[in-house]
C-alpha positions in Angstrom: -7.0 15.0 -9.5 -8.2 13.1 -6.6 -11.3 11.2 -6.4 -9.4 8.3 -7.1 -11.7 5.1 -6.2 -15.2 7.0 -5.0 -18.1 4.9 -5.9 -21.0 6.9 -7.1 -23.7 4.3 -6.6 -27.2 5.2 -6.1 -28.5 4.5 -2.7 -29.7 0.5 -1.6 -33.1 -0.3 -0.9 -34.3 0.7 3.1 -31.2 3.4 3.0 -32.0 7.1 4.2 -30.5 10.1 2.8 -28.6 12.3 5.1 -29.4 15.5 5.1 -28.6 17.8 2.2 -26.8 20.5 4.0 -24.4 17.9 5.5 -23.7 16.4 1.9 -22.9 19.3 0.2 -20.2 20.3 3.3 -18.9 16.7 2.5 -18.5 17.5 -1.1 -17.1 20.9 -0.2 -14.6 20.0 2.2 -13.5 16.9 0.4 -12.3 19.0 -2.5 -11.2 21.7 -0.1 -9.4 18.8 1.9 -7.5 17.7 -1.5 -6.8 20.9 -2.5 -4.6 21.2 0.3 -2.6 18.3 -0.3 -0.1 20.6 -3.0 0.9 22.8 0.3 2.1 19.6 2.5 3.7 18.5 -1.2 6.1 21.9 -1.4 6.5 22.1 2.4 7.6 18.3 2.9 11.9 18.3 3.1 11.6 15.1 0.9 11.3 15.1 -2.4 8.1 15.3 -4.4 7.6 12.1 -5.6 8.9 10.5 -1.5 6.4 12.8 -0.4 3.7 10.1 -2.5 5.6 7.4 -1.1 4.4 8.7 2.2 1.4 9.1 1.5 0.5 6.4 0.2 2.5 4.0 3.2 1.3 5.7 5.8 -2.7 6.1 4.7 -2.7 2.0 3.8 -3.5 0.4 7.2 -6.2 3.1 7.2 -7.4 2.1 4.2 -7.8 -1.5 5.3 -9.6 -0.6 8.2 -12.1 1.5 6.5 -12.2 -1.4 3.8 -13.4 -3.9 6.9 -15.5 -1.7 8.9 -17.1 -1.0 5.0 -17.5 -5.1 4.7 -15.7 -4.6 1.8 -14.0 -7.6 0.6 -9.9 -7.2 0.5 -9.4 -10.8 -0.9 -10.4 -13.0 -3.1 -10.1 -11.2 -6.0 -9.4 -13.5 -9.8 -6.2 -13.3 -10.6 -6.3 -11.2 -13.6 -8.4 -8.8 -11.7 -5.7 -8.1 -9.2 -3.1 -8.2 -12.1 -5.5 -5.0 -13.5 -5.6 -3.3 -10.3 -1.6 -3.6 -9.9 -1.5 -2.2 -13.3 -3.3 0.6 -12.4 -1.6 0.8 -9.2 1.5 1.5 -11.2 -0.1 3.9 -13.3 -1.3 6.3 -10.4 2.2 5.5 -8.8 3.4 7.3 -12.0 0.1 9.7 -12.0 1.5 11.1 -8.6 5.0 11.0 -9.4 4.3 13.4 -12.2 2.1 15.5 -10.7 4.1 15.9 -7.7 7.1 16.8 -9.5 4.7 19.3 -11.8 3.3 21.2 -8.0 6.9 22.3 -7.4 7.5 23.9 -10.8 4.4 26.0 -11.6 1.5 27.7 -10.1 -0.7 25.5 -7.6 -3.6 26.7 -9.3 -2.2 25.2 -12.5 -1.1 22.1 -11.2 -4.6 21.4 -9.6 -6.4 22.3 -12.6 -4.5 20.0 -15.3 -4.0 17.3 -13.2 -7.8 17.4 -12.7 -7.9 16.9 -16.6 -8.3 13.3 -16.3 -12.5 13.8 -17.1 -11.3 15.6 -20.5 -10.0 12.5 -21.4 -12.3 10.2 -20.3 -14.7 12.0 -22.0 -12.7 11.5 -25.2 -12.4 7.9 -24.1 -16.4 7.8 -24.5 -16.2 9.2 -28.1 -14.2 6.9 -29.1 -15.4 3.6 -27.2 -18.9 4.5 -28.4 -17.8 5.7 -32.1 -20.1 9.0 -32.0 -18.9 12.3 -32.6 -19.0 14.8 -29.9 -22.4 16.8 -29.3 -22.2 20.7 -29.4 -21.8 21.4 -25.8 -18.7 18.8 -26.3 -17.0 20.5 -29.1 -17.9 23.8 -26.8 -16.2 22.1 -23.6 -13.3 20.9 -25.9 -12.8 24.4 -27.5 -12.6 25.6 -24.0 -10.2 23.6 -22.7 -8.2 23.9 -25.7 -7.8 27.8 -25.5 -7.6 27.8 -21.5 -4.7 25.8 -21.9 -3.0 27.6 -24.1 -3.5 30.8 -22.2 -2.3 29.2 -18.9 0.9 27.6 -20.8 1.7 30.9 -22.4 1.3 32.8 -19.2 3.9 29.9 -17.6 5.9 30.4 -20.5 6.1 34.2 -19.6 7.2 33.9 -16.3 9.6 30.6 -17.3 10.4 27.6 -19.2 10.6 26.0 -15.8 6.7 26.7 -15.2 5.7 25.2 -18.3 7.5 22.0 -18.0 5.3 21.7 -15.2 2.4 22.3 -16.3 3.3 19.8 -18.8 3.9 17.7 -15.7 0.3 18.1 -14.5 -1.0 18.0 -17.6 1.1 14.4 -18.3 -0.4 13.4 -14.4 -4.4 14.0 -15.9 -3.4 11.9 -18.8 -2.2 9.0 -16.1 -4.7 9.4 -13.7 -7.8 8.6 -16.2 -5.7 5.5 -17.0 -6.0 4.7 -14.0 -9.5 5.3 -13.6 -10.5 2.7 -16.9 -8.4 0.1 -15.9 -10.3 0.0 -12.3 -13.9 0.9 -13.6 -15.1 -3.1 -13.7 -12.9 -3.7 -10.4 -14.5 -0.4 -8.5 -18.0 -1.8 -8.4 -17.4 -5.4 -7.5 -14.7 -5.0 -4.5 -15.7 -1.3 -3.4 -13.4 2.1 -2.8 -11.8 1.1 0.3 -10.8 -1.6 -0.5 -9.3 -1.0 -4.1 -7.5 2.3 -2.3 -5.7 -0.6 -0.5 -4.6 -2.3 -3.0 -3.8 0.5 -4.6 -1.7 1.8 -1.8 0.2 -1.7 -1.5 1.2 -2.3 -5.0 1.4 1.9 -5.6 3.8 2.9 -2.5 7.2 0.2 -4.0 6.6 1.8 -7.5 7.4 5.4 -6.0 10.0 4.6 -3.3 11.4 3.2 -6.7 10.9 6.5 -8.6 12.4 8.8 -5.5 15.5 6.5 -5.2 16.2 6.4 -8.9 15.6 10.7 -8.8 18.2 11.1 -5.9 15.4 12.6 -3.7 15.6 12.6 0.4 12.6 10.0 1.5 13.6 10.0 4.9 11.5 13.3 6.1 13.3 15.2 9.3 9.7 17.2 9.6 7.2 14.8 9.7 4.5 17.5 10.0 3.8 18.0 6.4 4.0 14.7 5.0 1.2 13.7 8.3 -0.9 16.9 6.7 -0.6 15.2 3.3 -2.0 11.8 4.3 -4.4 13.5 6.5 -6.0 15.9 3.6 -5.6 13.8 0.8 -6.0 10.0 2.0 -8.0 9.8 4.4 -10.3 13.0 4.9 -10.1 14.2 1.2 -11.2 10.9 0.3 -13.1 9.8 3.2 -15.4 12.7 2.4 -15.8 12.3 -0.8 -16.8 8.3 -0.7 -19.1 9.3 1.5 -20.8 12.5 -0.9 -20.2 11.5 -4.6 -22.7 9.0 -4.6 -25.5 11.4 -3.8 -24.9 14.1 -6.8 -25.5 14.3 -10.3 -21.9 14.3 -12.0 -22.6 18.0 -12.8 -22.9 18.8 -9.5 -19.6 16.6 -8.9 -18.0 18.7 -11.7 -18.8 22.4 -10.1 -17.3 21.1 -7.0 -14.1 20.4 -8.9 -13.6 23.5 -9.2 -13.4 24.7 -5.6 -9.3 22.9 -6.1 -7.8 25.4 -7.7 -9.7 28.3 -6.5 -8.6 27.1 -2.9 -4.9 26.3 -4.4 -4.6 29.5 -6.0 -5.6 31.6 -3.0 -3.4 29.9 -1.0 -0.2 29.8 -4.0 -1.1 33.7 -3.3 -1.1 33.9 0.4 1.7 31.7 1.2 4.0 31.9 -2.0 3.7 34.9 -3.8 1.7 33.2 -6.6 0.2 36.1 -8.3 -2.8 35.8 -10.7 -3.2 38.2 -13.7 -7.0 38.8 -15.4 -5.8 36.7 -18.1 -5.0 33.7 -15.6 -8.0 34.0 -14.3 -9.8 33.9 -17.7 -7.8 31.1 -18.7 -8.5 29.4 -15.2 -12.7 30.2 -16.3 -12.5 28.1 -19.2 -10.4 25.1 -18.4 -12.5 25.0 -15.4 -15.8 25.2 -17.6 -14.5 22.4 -20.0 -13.5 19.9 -17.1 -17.3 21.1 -15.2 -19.0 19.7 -18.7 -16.8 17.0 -19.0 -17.8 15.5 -15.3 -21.0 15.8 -16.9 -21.2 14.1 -19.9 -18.7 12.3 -19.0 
């Protein structure tokens, strides 16, 4: 769920390529890079959603920086343009909140895959905006995700209800997030990532100090090591690296990267948690994952 604000822009006149083998590391370990940030989320001693607050606060005067060494523009935006970038501010405020909350109640594989299912929707989105019915490897992505989900909710349901509240948590997060992502599509392209992340951090960080008040949570952390790790992985070189690689790849190409999250998430919900997967997990893991690769796609 995190390429929140990469431009995919094709490359300006008199611009060279790097070279391939450093791209695709960039697109590698920027999805490695996020798929971390669930870890620092459990092993913060704030709460879930503080833990965004943090991360959020503490990654904005970096994202201004990278905004001015970019030449982005930080001001200056019309008035209801900055009035639709606080909305969706508020929206991935929430986006977080939710999927924060959703990382410490079920599998870190499962978290990282349905909050990732932002695309699914997005590709519905398209459906509708454009009034066409889907194409056969849509209803075949759609089918996919459908029964995926329902084996990975049953398998949660198995081991407890608490695990399927949050996958419904995650799955409540992907919904949010590709809110987010239409109500900064027109925004994304005039003012740049950097600087949107910005703005996006300033009006975002209030909203979840808000949320972790109202919830009773500690904000205050006494180990700052974790919540560092978060900003680090998921603000600055999660995203840093994948500004820098998603403009270069066909959206398919995007999409199969996805999919190194939860594999990473999983092995590590294994290692360092106890998270064991069964076949069926991993079958239902194969298809969700197969749904959201063809939805980057055609999305």
């Amino acid at each position: 769920m995190e390429n929140d604000g990469a431009s995919k822009a094709g490359l300006s006149a008199g611009e060279v390529r790097p070279a391939g083998w450093l791209l695709l590391a960039a697109l590698i370990g920027g999805n490695v890079a996020l798929a971390l940030g669930p870890w620092f989320v459990r092993a913060a001693d704030t709460g879930p959603v503080a833990a965004g607050f943090w991360r959020l606060a503490l990654a904005l005067p970096f994202m201004v920086l990278l905004a001015r060494s970019s030449r982005q523009p930080l001001f200056g935006m019309p008035a209801r343009t900055l009035a639709l970038v606080a909305l969706g501010a508020v929206t991935f405020a929430f986006d977080l909140a939710s999927w924060h909350i959703g990382i410490g109640m079920t599998r870190l594989g499962n978290a990282t895959l349905f909050g990732n299912s932002g695309s699914l929707v997005l590709l519905f989105w398209g459906f509708i905006v454009h009034r066409v019915l889907p194409g056969r490897l849509e209803w075949l992505a759609i089918s996919f995700a459908l029964a995926g989900a329902a084996i990975l909710m049953g398998r949660s349901l198995e081991i407890s209800q608490a695990t399927l509240v949050g996958d419904l948590f995650s799955v409540a997060a992907g919904l949010l997030y590709a809110v987010y992502l239409l109500t900064l599509q027109n925004a994304r392209g005039a003012f740049g990532a950097w600087s949107l992340l910005a703005w996006v951090s300033l009006f975002g960080a209030p909203v979840l100090l808000g949320i972790a008040l109202a919830l009773g949570e500690p904000v205050w952390p006494q180990d700052w090591g974790p919540v560092i790790g978060l900003v680090v992985t998921s603000q600055l070189v999660g995203q840093g690296l994948m500004v820098f690689a998603l403009r270069y790849f066909p959206p398919l190409v995007v999409g199969l990267a996805l999919l190194t999250q939860p594999v990473v998430a999983s092995a590590y919900g294994w290692l360092a948690f106890g998270e064991v997967l069964s076949g069926l997990d991993i079958i239902g893991m194969v298809l969700v994952g197969a749904a959201l690769a063809v939805s980057r796609a055609r999305g």
